[in-house]
N, C-alpha and C positions, 0 to 999 in steps of 0.2 A: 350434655347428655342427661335427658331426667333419670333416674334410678326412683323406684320404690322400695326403700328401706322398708318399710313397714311389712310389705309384701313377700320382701326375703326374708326377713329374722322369723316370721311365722310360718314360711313356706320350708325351712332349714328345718325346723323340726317336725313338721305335719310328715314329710317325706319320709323321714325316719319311722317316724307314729305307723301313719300305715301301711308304708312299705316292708315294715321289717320288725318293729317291737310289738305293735298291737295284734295281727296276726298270731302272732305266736303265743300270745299269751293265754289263748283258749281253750279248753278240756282239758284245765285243770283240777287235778284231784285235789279233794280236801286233806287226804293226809301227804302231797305235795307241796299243798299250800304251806301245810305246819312243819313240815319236816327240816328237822337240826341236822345238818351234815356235819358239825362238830359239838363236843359238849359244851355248855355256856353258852348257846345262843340267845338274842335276844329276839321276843316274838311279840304277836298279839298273842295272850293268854287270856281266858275265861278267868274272870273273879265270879265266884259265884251269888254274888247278891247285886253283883253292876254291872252283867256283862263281861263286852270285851274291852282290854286295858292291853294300851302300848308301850313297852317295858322302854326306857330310855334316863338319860343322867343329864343334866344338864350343869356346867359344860360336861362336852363327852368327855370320859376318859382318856388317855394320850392312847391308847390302846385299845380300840371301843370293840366289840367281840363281834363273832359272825353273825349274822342278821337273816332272820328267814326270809321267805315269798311274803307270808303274813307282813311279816316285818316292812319291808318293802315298798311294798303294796300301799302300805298302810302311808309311809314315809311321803309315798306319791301324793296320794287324797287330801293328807292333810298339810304335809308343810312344806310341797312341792305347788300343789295348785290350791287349795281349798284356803291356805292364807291367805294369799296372794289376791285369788278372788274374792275373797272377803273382805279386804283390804283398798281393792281396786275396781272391782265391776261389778258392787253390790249383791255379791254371794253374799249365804248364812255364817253366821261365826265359827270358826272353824278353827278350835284350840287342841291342840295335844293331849291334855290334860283332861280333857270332859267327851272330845268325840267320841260316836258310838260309832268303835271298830266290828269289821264284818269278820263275820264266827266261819264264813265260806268263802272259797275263788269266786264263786258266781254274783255275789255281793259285794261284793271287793271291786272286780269289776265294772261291776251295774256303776258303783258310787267313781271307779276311776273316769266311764264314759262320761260322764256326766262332768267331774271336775274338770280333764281335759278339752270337754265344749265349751263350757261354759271360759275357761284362757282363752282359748285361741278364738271365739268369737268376741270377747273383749280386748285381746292385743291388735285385733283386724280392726275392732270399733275406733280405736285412736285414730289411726290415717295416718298419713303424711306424717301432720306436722306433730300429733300428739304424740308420735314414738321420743321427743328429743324433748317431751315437756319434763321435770323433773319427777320423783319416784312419789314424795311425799313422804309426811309423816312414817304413816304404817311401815316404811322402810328402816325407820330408827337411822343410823348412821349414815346410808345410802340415800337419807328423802332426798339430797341435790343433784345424785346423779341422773341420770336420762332413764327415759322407761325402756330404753334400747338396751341400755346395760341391764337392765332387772330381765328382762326379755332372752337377753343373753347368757345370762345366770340360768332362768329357769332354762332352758333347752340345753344346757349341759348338763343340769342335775336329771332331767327327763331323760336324754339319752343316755347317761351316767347308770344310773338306778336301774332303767328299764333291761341294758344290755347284763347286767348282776342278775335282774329278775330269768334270762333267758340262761348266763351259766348254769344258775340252780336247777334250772330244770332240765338242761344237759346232764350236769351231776345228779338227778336224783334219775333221770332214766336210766343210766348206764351205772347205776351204783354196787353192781353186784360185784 
């Protein structure tokens, strides 16, 4: 029996994407996007001579604090797809530390659509047989495994994050 692996590991999380995460991620508001449901969050925050900066500890702490939509959002673009693509499908570099985080939902967005096309028409572009080629450098410990597993990673962290991204906005509607 042929089976398309490639097919399924991309098709497992597209289904999610627009069946159910990306939908819902729309008209949202800016003080949504930034809102702390508890003290000590960590966000995208305005510096005001650089923009916006994504508050983070590397390693996390054993206890890492609650994390906004900004947050989030931000977690998605850059070190959910926007490495990875950078890494793998000749995206722009896209570090933590230097990206220009969006000050809005609607730009957060614009840059998620955009990171999320640019994966899943690069995990398609492998085929067949390139899902089970190894990861590669960019993967640090992981270069040996298969781009199935890195594949598989990313569609937990996308489903993982995304379904947080849609609590928070349960909890921020109903927050009275």
């Amino acid at each position: 029996m042929d089976f398309d692996w490639n097919t399924q590991l991309v098709d497992q999380l597209d289904w999610h994407w627009q069946n159910h995460l990306r939908p819902r991620f729309d008209a949202m508001t800016v003080e949504e996007y930034f809102w702390e449901p508890v003290a000590g969050c960590w966000s995208v925050r305005r510096h005001p001579d650089a923009g916006y900066f994504f508050e983070h500890e590397w390693p996390p702490p054993s206890a890492p604090p609650v994390t906004t939509i900004a947050w989030r959002l931000g977690h998605l673009i850059v070190g959910v797809f926007g490495q990875r693509n950078a890494g793998h499908f000749g995206g722009p570099p896209c570090e933590v530390d230097t990206f220009a985080y969006a000050g809005t939902p609607g730009e957060a967005l614009e840059r998620l659509d955009e990171a999320y096309a640019m994966w899943t028409t690069g995990v398609r572009s492998l085929g067949e047989d390139g899902i089970f080629d190894p990861c590669g450098p960019s993967e640090g410990p992981f270069a040996e495994f298969p781009m199935a597993a890195l594949v598989l990673h990313i569609n937990r962290e996308a489903i993982h994050h995304g379904a947080e991204v849609l609590l928070l906005r349960d909890l921020y509607r109903n927050r009275g």
